[in-house]
N, C-alpha and C positions, 0 to 999 in steps of 0.2 A: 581677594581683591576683586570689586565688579569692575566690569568694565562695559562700559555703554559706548553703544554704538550710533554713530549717526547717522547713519543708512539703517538701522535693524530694521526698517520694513521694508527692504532691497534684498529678497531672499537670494538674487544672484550672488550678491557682495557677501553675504553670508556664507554660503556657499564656497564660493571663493576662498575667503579667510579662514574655511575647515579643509580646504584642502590642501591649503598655506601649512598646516599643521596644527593651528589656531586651536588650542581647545576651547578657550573663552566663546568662540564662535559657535561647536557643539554646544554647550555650558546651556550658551541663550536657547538654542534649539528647543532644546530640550526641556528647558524650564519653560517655552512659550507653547510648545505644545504636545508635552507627557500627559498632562491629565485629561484634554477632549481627545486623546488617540483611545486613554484608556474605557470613557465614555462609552466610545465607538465598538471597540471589541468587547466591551459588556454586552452591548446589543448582540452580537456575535454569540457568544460561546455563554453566555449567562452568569459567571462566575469572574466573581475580582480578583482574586489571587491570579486565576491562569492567565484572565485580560491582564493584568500589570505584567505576568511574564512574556508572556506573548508579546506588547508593545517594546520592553525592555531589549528580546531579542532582536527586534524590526531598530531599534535604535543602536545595538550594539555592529549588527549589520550592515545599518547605512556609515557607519565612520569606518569600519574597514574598505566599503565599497566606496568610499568617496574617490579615490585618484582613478577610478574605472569609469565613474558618471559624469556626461559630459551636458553641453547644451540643457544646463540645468534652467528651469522654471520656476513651480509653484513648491515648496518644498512642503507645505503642506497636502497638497493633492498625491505628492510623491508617498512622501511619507503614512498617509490615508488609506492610499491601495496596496503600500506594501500592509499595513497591517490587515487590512483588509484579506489578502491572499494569502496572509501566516494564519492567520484565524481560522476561514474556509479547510488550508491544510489540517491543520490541529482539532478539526472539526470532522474532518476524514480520517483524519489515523484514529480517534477515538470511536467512529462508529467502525473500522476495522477491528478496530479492540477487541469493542462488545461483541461485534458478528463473530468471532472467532471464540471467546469466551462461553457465546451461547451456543456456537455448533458443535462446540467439542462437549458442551457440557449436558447439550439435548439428543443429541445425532448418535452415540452411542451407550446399549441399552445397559444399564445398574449388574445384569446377571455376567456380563464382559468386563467390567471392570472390576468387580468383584474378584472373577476368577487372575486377575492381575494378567494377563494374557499381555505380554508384551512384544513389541515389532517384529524383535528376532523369528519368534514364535509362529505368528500369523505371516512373514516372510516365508520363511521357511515351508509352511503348512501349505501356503498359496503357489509356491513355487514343486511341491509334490504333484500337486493337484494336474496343474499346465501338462508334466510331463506324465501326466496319467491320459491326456487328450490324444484320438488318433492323429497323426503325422499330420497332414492334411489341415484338420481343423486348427493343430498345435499352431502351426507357422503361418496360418493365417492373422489367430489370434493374437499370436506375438509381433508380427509385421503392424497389425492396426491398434493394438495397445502398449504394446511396449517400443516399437519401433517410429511409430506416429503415422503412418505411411495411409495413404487414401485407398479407400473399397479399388480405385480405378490402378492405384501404382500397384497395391498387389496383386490384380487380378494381370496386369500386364507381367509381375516380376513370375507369377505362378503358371501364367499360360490357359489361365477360364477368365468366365465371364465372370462382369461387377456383383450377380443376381449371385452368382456359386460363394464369390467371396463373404457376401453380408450373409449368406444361409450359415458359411462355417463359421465366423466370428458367430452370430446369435447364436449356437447351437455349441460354441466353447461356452460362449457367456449363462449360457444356461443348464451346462454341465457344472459351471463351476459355482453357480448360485446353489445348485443340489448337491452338492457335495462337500459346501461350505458352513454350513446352515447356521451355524454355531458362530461362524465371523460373518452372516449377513450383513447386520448394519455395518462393517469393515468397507467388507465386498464393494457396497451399493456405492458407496462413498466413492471408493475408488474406479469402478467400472461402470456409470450412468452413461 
């Protein structure tokens, strides 16, 4: 059953009557502007399927958030930048995608994964390694990579200078690049 509105170009009143509970009022919504949102986010993201899912979540959204939005306006302008900022997201989780797709799949080298060398393994191996470092360099290195702590908080927790601290971290960091060699591109990854 349609039902027509006599205000439908009174986005308030529309508004309104989807907060009422009205779905007839979503209904119109949506049938007056699904297809220029979907337009929109074509321009966006390049593809139709995901613009049509994209817009469908932006309108599945705006009806749960209706009793939250107040001092309503242009319902299209609303409607435009929410899809608008779903798009952008969707646009950013995808280029995290790829970046992580291609760094896991360039960053380390065929002869490592080969040998199927798994976390345990290189945990374990890297964790030898640390306690193979003199006392000194050790807790330096663990204070400013595993602990997070700044060249100045260990050098005050240790009792030297900022120059002593960054000498003993580079000089773990470079015992354990020579003694790694095998998990370098590992290493790099983890301790740049």
């Amino acid at each position: 059953m349609k039902i027509k509105y006599e205000n439908e170009g009174n986005d308030q009143f529309l508004f309104t009557q989807m907060q009422l509970g009205k779905e007839e009022s979503f209904d119109f919504i949506f049938r007056k502007y699904y297809k220029v949102l979907v337009v929109q986010a074509i321009r966006f993201v390049h593809d139709q399927d995901s613009a049509q899912s994209l817009v469908q979540d932006c309108f599945i959204r705006f009806w749960e958030k209706r009793f939250e939005l107040s001092d309503f306006g242009n319902i299209y302008s609303y409607l435009f930048f929410m899809v608008r900022n779903r798009c952008i997201d969707h646009l950013r989780e995808q280029h995290r995608n790829n970046h992580f797709l291609i760094t896991s799949q360039t960053d380390i080298p065929e002869y490592i994964a080969e040998e199927k060398i798994d976390a345990n393994d290189l945990s374990s191996h890297l964790w030898q390694e640390i306690a193979k470092l003199p006392d000194r360099c050790r807790k330096a290195f663990e204070y400013s990579r595993i602990d997070g702590l700044t060249y100045q908080q260990i050098a005050k927790k240790m009792g030297i200078s900022n120059k002593a601290v960054e000498a003993l971290v580079s000089r773990a960091l470079k015992s354990l690049r020579a003694n790694l060699i095998d998990f370098l591109a590992i290493v790099i990854l983890f301790f740049r």
